[in-house]
C-alpha positions in Angstrom: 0.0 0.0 0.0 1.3 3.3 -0.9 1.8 5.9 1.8 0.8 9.8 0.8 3.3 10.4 3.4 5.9 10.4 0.9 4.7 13.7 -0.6 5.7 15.4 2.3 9.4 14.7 1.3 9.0 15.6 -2.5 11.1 18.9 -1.5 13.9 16.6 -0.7 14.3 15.1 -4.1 17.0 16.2 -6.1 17.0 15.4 -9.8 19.0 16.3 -13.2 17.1 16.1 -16.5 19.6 16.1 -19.9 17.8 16.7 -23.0 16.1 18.2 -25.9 14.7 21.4 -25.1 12.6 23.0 -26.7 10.2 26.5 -26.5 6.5 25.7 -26.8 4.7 29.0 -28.3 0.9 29.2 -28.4 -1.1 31.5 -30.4 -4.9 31.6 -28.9 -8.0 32.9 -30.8 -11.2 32.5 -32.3 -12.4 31.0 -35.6 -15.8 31.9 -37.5 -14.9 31.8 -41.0 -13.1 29.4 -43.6 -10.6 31.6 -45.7 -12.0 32.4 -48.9 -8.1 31.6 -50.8 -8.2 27.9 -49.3 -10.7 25.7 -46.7 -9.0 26.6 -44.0 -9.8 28.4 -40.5 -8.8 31.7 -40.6 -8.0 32.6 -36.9 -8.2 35.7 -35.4 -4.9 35.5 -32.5 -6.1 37.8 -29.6 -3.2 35.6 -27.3 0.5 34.5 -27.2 1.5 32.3 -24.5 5.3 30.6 -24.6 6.1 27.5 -22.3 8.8 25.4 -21.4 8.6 22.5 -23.6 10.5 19.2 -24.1 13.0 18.4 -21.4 12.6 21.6 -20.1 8.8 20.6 -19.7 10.0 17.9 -17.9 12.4 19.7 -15.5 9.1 21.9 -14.6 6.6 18.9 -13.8 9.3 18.3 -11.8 10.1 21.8 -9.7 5.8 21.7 -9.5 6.0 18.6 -7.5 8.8 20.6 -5.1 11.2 18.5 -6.2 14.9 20.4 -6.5 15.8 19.9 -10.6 18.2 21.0 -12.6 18.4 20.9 -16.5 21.3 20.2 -19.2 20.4 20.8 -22.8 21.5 22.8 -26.1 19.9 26.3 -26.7 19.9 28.4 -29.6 21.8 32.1 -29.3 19.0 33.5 -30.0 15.3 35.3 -28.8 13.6 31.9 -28.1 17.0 30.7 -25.8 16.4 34.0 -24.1 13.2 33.3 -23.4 13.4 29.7 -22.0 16.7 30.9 -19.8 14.0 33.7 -18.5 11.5 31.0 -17.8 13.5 28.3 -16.4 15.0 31.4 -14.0 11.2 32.5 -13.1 10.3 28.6 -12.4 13.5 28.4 -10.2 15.0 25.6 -12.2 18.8 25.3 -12.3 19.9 25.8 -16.3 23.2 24.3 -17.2 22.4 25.7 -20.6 24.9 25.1 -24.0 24.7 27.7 -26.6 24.4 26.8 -30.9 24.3 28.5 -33.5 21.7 26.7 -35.0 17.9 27.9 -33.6 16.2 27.1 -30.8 13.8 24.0 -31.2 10.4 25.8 -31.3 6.3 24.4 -31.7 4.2 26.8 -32.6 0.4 25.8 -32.4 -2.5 28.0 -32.8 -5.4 26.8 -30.8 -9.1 28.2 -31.4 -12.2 27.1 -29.1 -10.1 25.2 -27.1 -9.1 23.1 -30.3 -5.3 22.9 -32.1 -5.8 23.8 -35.0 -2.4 23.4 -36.7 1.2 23.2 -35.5 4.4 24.0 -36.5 8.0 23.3 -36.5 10.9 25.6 -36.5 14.1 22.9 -35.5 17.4 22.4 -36.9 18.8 19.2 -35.4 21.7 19.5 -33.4 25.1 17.3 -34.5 28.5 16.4 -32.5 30.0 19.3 -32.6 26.8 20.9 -30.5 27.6 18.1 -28.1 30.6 17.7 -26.9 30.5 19.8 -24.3 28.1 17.4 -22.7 30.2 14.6 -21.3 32.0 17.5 -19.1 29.1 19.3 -18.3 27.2 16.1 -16.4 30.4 15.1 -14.6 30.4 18.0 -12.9 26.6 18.0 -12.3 26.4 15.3 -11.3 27.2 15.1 -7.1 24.3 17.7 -7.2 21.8 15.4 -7.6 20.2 12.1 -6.6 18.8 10.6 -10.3 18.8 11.4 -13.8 16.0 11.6 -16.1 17.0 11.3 -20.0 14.7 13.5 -21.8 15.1 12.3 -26.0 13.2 14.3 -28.5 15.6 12.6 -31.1 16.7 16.2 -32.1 19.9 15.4 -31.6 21.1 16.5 -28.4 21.6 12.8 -27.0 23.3 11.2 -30.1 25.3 9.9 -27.5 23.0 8.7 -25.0 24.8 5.1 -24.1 28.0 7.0 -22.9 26.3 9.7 -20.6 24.2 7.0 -19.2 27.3 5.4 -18.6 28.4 8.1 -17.3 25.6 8.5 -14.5 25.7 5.0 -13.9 29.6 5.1 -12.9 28.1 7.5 -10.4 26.1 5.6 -9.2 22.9 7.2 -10.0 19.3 6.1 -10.8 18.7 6.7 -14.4 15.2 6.8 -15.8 15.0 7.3 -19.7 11.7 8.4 -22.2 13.0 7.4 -25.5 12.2 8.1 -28.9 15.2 5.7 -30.9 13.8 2.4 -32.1 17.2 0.8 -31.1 17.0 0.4 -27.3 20.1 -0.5 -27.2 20.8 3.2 -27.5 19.2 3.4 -23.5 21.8 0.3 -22.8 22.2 0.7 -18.5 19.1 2.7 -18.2 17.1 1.7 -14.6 13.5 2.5 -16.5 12.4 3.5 -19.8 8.9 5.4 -20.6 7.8 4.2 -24.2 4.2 5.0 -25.4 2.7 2.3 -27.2 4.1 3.5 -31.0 7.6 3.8 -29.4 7.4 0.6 -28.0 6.2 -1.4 -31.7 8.7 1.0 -33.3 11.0 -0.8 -31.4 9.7 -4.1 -32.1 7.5 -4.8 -29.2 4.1 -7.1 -30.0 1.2 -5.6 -29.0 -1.5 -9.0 -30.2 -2.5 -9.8 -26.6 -1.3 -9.0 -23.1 1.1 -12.3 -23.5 3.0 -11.0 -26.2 3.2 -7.5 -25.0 5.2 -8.6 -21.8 7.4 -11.5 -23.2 8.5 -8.9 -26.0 9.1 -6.3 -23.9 11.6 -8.6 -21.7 13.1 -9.8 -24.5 14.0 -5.8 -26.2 14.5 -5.2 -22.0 17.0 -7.8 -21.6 18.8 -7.7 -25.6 19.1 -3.9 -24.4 20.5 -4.5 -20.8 17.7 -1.9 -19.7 15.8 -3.1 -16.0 12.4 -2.3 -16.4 10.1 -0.4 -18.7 6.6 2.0 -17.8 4.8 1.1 -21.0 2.3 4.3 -21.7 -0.8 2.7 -23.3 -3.0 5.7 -24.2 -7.3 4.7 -22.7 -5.3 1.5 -21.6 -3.5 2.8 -18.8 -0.1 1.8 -18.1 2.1 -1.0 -17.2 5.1 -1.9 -15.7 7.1 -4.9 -17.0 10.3 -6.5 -15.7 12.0 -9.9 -16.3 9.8 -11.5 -13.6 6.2 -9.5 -13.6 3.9 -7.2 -15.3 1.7 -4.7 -13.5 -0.8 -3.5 -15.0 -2.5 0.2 -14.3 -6.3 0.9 -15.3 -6.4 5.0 -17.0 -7.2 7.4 -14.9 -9.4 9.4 -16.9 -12.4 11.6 -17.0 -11.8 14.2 -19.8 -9.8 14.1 -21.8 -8.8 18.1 -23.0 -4.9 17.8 -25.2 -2.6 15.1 -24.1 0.2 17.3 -25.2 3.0 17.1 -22.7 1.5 14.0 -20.7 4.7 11.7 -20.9 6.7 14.6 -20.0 4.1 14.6 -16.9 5.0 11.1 -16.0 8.1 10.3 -16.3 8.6 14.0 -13.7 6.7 12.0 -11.4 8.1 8.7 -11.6 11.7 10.6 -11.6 10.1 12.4 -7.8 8.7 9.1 -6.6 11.7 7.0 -7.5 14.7 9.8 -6.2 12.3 9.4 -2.7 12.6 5.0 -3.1 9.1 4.1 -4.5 9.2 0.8 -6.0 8.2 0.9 -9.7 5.1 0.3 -9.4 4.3 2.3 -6.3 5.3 5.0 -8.6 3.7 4.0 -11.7 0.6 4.5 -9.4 1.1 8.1 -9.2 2.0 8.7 -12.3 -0.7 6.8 -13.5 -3.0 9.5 -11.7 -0.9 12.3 -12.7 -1.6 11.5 -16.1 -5.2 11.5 -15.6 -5.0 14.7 -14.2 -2.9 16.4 -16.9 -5.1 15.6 -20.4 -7.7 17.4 -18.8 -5.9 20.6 -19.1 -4.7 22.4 -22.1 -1.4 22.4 -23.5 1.6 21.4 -22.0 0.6 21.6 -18.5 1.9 20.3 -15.0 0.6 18.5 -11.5 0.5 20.5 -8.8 0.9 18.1 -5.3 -2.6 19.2 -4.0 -4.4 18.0 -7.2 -2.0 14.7 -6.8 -2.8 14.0 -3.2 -6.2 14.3 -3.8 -6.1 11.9 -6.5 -4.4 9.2 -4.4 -6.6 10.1 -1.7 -9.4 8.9 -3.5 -8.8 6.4 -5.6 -5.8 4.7 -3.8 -5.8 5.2 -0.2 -8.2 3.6 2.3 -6.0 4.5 5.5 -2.7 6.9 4.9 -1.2 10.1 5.8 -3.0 13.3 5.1 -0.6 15.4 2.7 -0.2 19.0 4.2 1.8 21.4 2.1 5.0 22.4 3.8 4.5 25.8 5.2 7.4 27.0 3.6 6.3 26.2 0.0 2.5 27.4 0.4 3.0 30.5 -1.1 4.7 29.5 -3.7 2.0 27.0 -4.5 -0.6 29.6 -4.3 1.7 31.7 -7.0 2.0 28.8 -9.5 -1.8 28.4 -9.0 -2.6 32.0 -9.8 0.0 31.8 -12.6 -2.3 29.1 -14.3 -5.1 31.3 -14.0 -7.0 29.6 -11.3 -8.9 32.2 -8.9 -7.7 32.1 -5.3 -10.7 32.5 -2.4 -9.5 33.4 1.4 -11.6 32.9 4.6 -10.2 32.9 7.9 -11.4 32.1 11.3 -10.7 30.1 14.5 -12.6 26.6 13.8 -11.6 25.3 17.1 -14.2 22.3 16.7 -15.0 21.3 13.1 -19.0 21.5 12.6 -21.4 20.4 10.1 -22.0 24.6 9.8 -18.3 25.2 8.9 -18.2 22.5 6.1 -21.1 24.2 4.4 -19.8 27.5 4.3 -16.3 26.2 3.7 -17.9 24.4 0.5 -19.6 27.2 -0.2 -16.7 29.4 -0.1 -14.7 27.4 -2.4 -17.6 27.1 -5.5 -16.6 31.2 -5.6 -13.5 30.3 -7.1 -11.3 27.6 -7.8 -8.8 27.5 -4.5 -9.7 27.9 -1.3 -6.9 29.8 1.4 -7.8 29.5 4.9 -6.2 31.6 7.7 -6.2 30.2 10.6 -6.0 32.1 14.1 -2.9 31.0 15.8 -3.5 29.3 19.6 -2.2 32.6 21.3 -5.4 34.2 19.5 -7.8 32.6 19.8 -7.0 32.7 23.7 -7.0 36.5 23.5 -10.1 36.6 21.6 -11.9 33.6 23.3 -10.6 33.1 26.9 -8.1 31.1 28.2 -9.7 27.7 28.2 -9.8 27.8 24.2 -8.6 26.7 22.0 -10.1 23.2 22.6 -7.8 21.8 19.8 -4.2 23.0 18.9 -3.2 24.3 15.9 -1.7 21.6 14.6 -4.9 19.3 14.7 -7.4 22.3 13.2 -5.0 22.7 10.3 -5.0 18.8 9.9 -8.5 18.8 9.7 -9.5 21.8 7.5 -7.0 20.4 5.1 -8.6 17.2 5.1 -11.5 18.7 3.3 -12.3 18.7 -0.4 -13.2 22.6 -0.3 -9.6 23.5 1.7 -6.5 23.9 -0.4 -4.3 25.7 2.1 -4.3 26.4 5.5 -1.7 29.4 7.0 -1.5 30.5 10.2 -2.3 34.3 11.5 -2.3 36.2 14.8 0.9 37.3 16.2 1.3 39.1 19.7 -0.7 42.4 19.4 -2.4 41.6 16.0 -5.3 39.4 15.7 -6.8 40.3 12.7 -6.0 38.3 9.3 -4.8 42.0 7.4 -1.2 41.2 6.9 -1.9 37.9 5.8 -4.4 39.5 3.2 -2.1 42.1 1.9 0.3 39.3 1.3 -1.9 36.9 -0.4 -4.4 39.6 -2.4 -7.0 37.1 -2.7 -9.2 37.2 -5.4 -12.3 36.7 -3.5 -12.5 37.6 0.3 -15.5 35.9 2.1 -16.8 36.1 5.6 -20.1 34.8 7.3 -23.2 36.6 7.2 -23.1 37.7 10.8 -20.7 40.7 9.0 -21.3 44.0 7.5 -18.9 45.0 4.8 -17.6 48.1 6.8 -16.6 45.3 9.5 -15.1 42.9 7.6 -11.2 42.8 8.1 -9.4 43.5 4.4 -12.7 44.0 2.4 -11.6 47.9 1.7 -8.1 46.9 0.6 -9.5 43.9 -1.6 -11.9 46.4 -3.3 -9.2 48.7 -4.0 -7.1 45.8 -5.8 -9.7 45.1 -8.0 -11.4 42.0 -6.1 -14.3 40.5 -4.5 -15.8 40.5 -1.0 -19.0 38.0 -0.6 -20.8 37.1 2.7 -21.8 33.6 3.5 -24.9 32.9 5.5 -24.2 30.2 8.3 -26.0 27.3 9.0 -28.6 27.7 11.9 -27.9 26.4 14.9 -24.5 25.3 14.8 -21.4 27.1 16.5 -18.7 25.9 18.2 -19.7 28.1 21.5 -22.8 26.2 21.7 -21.2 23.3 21.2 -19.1 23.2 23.5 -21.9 24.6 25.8 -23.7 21.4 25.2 -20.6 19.7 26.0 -20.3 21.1 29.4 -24.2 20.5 30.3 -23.3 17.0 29.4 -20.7 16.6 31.5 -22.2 18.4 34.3 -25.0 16.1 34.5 
């Protein structure tokens, strides 16, 4: 049974991806007419968005599971290198970044109603003498880090794969591989190799029944001296085949939006599980899940480690670990989620004894946006506001339980000697959407002027009749009393 308690130590991970990298430009607008010179869309671009794509994509699935990564790869000296060296900087991923003077590998699709409508490919592959600098360049990377994840476009920039796997091997790293050559051979030493389905008959795998699929993949496994492969298998799932078993790993699936990027999406989290010692198919579990998660978004798009916990949560877990973020990456985790466009909501309050009152207007809160920020008085307040015999539970155990819930993303503690009001803690954040209970006026409510003034929302929830935590604790005490 895998434990969720493991993604409480995804920070500690430490992993080097080499590769093809690549900048991933989006042009974004809307269609209504066919082009009167051919029968073609004509689209009218309103939006340019660039991403990290390729290895780079990989190294920032990574960095969003809080993983520490770093990334080798070939650049062009040009606009499209300068803008994946500022991205890679604003994602705080570690470039170890050679310079061409060939262009930097681009994809430029142009997507209209949420549909790609055509791509294209600006790439000049890169030879030996782009290369060489390579071999040097992961010797001396490599004490940084824990395991190696070989990204391969087949654009050239691991022509000489065998040798730097060699190379990690000798230091006696893990090395996980997502190939794109038809000779395995090529991957000769790897610990695990990622092949989608086409890859893996490309490569001379049989894919007639579930029989031939794993004694041909142990036969390419063991003519290639590679341990273990993740086969990708599209609506399939996955599975994970060694000399001895095969395991195989229902899809995850409910929608299924652009699958662009979703290898690059599991083969990050295999690389975070396996640098923290999952078993192979402990960590084909989560990928399996993050890949679920992924096609539902568009574009080449990442995992954050709230949407992943949740996912194991549910469909994995019947006892386990509840996954808190570390305090210490929350707001970073609330900046990548803004960054993506999601809308953030903050509440605060005390909720010193979880009631059916609070999980309504928790819920309730959280349908205004699409993550939920809960600040959370501090002990030391909520004795200064409520008398020295609260709080009934510490700190500790209300965060545990607010983050439990479906409607609570985050939980971050407020009320410091001489300050018990939530203000700081909402200049800092700048929520999108402050909310407060009913029982408030708008004049009363703590950050509701300063939200305004930003440009945001203030909504007031009406609570539930009947239920507070003053009267139940009062029904407590008449309990006990008789």
């Amino acid at each position: 049974m895998m434990d969720i308690a493991v993604f409480n130590q995804f920070d500690q991970a430490k992993i080097l991806v080499v590769g093809d990298i690549m900048l991933d430009r989006y042009l974004v607008g809307d269609s209504q007419r066919i082009s009167p010179e051919a029968p073609v869309p004509v689209v009218k671009i309103n939006n340019q968005n660039d991403k990290l794509g390729g290895a780079a994509n990989v190294a920032r699935n990574i960095r969003y599971l809080d993983a520490s990564v770093g990334l080798l790869g070939i650049i062009g000296d040009d606009e499209n290198g300068e803008r994946i060296k500022t991205q890679l900087h604003e994602e705080n991923i570690n470039a170890h970044l050679i310079k061409s003077n060939k262009p930097t590998i681009t994809k430029l699709r142009v997507i209209s109603r949420k549909q790609q409508v055509v791509r294209l490919d600006f790439e000049t592959p890169f030879d030996q003498g782009d290369t060489q600098a390579l071999p040097d360049a992961l010797e001396t990377l490599l004490p940084q880090y824990d395991l190696v994840v070989f990204s391969d476009y087949n654009k050239g920039t691991l022509n000489n794969i065998e040798s730097l796997i060699e190379q990690a091997k000798k230091a006696g790293k893990t090395v996980l591989v997502d190939p794109k050559q038809a000779n395995l051979a090529a991957y000769s030493g790897a610990d695990l190799i990622t092949p989608n389905l086409s890859e893996f008959v490309l490569a001379g795998g049989l894919v007639e029944s579930e029989e031939d699929i794993a004694s041909s993949a142990r036969q390419l496994l063991k003519s290639a001296n590679i341990a273990s492969m993740l086969l990708t298998r599209s609506e399939q799932g996955m599975s994970v085949i060694n000399q001895t078993e095969k395991t195989d790993f229902p899809a995850k699936v409910r929608e299924v939006s652009d699958v662009t990027g979703a290898g690059d999406t599991v083969i990050a989290t295999m690389a975070v599980m396996k640098a923290l010692g999952q078993s192979d198919s402990s960590a084909a579990e989560v990928a399996n899940l993050a890949a679920g998660i992924v096609v539902a978004k568009l574009g080449a798009e990442v995992v954050s480690p709230e949407e992943l916990a949740a996912a194991v949560n549910e469909q994995l877990l019947t006892h386990g670990t509840h996954y808190q973020c570390p305090a210490e990456q929350v707001f970073r985790h609330i900046s990548l989620a803004r960054k993506a466009g999601e809308k953030i909501v903050f509440t605060n309050g005390c909720f010193d004894i979880l009631h059916a009152g609070h999980i309504s207007y928790l819920e309730k809160a959280k349908s205004l946006g699409h993550r939920l920020v809960v600040g959370l008085n501090s002990d030391d307040s909520i004795s200064r506001l409520k008398g020295p015999s609260r709080p009934i539970n510490e700190f500790a155990h209300r965060a545990t339980l607010l983050t439990a819930l479906k409607s609570v993303d985050w939980v971050i503690p407020f009320g410091g000697e001489g300050n018990d009001t939530p203000l700081d803690l909402i200049n800092t954040l700048q929520p999108d959407v402050l909310v407060k209970g009913g029982d408030y006026t708008l004049e009363t409510i703590v950050g509701a002027k300063e939200t305004l003034a930003r440009g945001g929302e203030v909504k007031m929830i009406e609570f539930v009749n009947g239920c507070s935590t003053t009267k139940t604790i009062e029904k407590i005490q008449k309990i006990a009393i008789s």
